[in-house]
C-alpha positions in Angstrom: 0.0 0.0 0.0 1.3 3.4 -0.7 2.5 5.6 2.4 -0.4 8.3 2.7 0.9 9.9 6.0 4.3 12.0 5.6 6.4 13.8 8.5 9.3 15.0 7.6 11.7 18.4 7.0 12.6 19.0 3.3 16.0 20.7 1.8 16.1 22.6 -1.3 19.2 22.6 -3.7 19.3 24.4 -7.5 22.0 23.1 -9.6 22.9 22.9 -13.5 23.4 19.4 -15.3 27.3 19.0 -14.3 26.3 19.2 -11.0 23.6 17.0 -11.0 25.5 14.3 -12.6 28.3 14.3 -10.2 25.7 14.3 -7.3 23.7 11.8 -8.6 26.7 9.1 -9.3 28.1 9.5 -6.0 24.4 9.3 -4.4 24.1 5.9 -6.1 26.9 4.2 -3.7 24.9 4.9 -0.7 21.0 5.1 -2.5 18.9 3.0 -4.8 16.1 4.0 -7.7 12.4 4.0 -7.1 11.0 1.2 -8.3 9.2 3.6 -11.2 12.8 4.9 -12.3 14.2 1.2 -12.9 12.5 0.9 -16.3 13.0 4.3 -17.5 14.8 7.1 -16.0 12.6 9.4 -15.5 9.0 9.3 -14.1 6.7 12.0 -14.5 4.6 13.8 -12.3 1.4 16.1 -12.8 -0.3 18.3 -10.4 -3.0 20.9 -10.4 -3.3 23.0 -7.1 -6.4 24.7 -6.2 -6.5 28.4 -3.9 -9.1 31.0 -3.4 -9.8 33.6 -5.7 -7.3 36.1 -4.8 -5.0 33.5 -4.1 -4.8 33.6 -0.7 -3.1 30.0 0.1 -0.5 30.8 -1.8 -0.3 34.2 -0.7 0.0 33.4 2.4 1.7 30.9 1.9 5.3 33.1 0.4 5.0 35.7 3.4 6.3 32.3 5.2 4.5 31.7 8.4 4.6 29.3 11.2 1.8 27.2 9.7 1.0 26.9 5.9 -1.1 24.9 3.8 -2.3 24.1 0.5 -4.4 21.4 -1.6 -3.6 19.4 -5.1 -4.3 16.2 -7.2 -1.5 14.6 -7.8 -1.0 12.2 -10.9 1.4 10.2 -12.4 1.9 10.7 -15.8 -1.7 12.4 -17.5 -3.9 10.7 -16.2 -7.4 9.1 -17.8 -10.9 10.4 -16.3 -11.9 7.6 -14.0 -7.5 7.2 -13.2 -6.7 6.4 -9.9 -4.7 10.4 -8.5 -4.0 11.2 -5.1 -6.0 14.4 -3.4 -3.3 15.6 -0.9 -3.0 17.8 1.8 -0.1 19.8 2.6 0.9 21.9 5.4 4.1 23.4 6.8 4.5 23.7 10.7 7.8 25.3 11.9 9.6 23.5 8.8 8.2 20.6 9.0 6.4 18.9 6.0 2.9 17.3 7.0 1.2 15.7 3.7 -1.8 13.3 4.1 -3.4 11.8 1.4 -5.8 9.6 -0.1 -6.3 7.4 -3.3 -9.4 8.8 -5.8 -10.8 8.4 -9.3 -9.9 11.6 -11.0 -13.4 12.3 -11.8 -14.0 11.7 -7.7 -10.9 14.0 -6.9 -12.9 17.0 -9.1 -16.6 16.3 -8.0 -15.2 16.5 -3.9 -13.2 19.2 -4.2 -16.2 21.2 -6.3 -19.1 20.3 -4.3 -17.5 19.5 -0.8 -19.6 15.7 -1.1 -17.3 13.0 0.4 -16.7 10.4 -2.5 -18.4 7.0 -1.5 -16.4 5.1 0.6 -14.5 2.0 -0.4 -11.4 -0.2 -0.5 -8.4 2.0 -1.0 -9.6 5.7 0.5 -8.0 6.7 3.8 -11.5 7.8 5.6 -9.1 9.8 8.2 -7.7 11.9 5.8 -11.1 12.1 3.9 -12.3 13.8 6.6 -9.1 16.3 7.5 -10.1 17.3 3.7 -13.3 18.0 4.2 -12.7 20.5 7.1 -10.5 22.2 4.7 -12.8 22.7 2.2 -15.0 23.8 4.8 -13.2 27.1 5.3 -12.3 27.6 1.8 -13.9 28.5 -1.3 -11.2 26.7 -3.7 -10.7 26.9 -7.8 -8.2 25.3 -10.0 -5.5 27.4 -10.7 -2.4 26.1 -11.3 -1.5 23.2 -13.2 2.5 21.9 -12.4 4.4 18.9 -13.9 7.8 17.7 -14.1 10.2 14.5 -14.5 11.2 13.0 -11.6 14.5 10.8 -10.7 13.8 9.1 -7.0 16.3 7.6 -4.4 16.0 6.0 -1.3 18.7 5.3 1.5 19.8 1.6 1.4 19.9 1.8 4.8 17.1 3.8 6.2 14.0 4.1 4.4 13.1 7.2 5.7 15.9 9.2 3.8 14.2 10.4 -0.1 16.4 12.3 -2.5 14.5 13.6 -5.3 15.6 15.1 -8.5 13.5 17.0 -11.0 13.6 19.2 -13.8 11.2 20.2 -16.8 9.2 22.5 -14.8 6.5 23.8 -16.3 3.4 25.1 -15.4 0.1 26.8 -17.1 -2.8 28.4 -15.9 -5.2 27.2 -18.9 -6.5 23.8 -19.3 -6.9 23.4 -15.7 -7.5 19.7 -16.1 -4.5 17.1 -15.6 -6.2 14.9 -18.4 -5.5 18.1 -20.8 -2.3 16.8 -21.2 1.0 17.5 -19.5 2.3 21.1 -21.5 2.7 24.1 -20.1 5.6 27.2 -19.8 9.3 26.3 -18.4 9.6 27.5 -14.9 13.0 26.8 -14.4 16.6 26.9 -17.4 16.8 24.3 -19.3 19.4 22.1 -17.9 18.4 23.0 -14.4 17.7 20.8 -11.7 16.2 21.0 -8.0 17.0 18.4 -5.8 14.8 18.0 -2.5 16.4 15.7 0.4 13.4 14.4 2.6 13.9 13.3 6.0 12.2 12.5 9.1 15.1 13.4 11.0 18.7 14.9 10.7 20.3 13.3 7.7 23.3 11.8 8.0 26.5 12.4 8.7 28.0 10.6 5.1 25.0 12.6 3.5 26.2 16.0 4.6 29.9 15.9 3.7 29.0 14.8 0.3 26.6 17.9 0.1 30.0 20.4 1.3 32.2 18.2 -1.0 29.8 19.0 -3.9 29.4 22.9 -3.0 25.5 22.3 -2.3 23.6 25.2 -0.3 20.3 25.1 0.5 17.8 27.3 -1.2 14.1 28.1 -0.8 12.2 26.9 -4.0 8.6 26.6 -4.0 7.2 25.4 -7.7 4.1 26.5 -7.1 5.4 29.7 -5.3 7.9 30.5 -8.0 5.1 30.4 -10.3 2.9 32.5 -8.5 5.8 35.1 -8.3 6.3 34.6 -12.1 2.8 35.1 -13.2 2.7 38.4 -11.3 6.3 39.7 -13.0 4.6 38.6 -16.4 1.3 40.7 -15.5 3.5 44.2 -14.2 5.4 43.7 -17.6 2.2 43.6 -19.5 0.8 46.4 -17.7 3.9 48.2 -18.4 4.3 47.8 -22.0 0.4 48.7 -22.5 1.0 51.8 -20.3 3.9 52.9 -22.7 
């Protein structure tokens, strides 16, 4: 059964091809794939996150407080109507990484998050977290707004299953077609040739993993894709404002 419950803190490194290639290779002595990078090397990965209006989740959520939170569909690939995605729920509190989640039929995912109607229960859904969503929806009045995909490279620690490394690039993002069945195109968020590597623990990492991060030169960064896009699609909006001004 997939894990639905995550606790852990998350760390943030951009880095260009080179250095992703020499991270990778030494991460391999000490990590092994995901079992969905073992055919191919990459697997990909589709979201579309919903806010308020005025985008107040997200809003909120780059002032950085204490507590955040925000709510997506997650896919694997693009996904078929009646698909199995996972409806997740995110929050932050003081750094650490709280996601619950629960298996749905796309169509299910779209229909609860609409109408606020709990999906019929069966085999499969997480009831608990079923009902955390809910109250969430409760207070919210939510929209699609943003759809996000990207490839995905995954490791786990031979030794302790609770270390993740995850690599990704081909970023991109629209805010059209706001269904993941649309297909998976959108605008490049990040360079071509960029990467941004996320290390997931429960707890401190260890001791081999941080020398190898000072050997390679890696230094933490704050990088939130749906953040970055939000700041993006505001920069775009001035710019366009500007030139019509002129």
């Amino acid at each position: 059964m997939a894990i639905e419950v995550f606790n852990r803190y998350e760390n943030k490194y951009l880095m260009d091809t080179k250095a992703f290639y020499a991270m990778y290779n030494r991460l391999l002595e000490y990590m092994e794939m995901d079992e969905y990078n073992k055919n191919d090397k990459f697997y990909s990965i589709s979201n579309l996150y919903y806010d308020t209006e005025h985008d107040s989740l997200i809003r909120t959520s780059l002032a950085k407080p204490k507590y955040r939170e925000k709510l997506r569909i997650r896919a694997y690939g693009v996904p078929e109507r009646d698909a199995k995605v996972y409806l997740e729920l995110k929050k932050k509190v003081f750094g650490l990484v709280n996601k619950r989640r629960t298996a749905l039929k796309l169509n299910e995912a779209y229909d609860y998050v609409r109408t606020g109607t709990e999906p019929v229960f069966r085999e499969g859904m997480n009831r608990q977290v079923l009902r955390e969503i809910e109250y969430f929806l409760q207070r919210y009045e939510l929209q699609p707004k943003v759809y996000l995909a990207y490839e995905r490279i995954a490791l786990f620690c031979k030794n302790n299953r609770d270390l993740r490394i995850t690599f990704d690039t081909n970023i991109r993002s629209r805010r059209y077609d706001l269904k993941l069945e649309s297909g998976d195109h959108g605008e490049a968020l990040i360079d071509r040739g960029q990467w941004l590597m996320e290390v997931k623990a429960e707890k401190t990492i260890p001791v081999w993993l941080s020398k190898l991060l000072s050997e390679q030169g890696m230094f933490r960064t704050s990088f939130s894709k749906y953040g970055n896009e939000y700041k993006k699609t505001i920069r775009d909006a001035m710019s366009t404002r500007e030139r019509i001004v002129r």
